[in-house]
DOKOL-19574 format. One line per 5 residues: number of its first residue (from 1); their letters; for each residue x, y, z of C-alpha. Coordinates in pm, 1 decimal. Layout:
! DOKOL-19574
NUM) a) X,Y,Z; ...
This chain:
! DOKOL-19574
1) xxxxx) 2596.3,-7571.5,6706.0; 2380.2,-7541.3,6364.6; 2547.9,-7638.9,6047.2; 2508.1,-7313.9,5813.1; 2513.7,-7524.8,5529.4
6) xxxxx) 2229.8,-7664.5,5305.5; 2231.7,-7901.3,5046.5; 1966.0,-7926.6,4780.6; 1839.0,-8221.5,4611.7; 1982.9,-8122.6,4268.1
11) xxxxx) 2345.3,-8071.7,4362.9; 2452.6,-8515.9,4244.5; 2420.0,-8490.1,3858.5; 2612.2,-8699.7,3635.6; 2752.6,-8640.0,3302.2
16) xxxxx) 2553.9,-8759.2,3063.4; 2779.4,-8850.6,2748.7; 3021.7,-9038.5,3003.1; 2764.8,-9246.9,3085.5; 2685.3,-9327.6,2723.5
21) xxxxx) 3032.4,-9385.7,2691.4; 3063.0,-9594.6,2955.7; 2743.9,-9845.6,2881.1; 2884.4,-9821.0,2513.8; 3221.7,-9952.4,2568.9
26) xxxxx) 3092.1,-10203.4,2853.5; 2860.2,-10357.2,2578.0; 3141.5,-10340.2,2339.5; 3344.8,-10544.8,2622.7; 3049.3,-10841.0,2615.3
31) xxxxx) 3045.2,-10878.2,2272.8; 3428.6,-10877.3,2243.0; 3432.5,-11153.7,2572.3; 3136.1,-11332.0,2407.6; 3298.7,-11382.4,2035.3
36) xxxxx) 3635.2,-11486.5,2247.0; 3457.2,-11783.2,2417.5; 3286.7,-11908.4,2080.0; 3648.3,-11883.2,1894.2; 3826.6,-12108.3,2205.5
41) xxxxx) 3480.4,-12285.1,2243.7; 3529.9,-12374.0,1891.8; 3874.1,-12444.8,1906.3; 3830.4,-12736.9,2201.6; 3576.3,-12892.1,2013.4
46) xxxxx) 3829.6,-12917.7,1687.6; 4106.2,-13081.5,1874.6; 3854.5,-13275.3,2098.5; 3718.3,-13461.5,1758.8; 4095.1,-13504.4,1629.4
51) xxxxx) 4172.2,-13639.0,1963.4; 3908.4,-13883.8,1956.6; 3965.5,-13948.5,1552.1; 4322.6,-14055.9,1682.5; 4268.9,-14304.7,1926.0
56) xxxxx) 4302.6,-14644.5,1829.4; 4075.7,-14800.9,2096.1; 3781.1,-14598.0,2123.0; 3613.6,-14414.7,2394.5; 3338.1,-14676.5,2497.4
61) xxxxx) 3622.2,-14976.4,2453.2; 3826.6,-14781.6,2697.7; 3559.0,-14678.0,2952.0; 3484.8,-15087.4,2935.3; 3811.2,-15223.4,2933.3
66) xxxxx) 3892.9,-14981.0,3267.3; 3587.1,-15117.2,3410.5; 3697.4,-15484.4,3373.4; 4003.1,-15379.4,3559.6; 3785.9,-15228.2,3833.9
71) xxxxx) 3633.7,-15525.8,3890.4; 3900.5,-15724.5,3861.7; 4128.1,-15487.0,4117.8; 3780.8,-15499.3,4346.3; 3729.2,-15878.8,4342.1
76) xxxxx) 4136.3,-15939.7,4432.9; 4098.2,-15672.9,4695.0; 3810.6,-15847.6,4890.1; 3930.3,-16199.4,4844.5; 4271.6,-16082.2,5021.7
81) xxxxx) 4068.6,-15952.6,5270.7; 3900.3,-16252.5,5357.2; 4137.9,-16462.6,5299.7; 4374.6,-16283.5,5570.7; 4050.4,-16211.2,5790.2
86) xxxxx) 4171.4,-15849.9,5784.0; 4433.6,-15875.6,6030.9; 4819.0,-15805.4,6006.5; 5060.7,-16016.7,6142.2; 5354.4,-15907.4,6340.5
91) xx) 5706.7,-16032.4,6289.4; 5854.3,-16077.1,6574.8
């Protein structure tokens, strides 16, 4: 059975002016997305340097002072370890 119908090459077209519209308003949508991310990006870089402006000890103090603790935590650790050969003891 032969279809009786034939389609030409010209029958997609798109509307023109809608497209415009469309690209348009998509670039308007970047631009508005864009400006919001510099506003917040702005923002969190305000109340990052109050932040840090309010801490008494400051950031390189802390990062050293947690790494003494580390250390500390790490050296107690293995010492328990060998000290107990690694084995648990049963009550019994």
């Amino acid at each position: 059975m032969k279809n009786s119908q034939t389609y030409s090459s010209s029958a997609f077209e798109l509307n023109k002016s809608s497209m415009i519209t469309g690209a348009v308003l998509f670039a308007a949508g970047g631009l508005i997305g864009l400006i919001g991310m510099f506003v917040s990006g702005t923002a969190i870089a305000s109340a990052c340097r109050q932040w840090f402006h309010d801490l008494e000890v400051t950031p390189s103090e802390a990062a050293k002072h947690k790494w003494s603790q580390t250390k500390a935590a790490s050296a107690a650790g293995a010492a328990a370890w060998q000290h107990h050969d690694g084995l648990q003891r049963s009550h019994t």
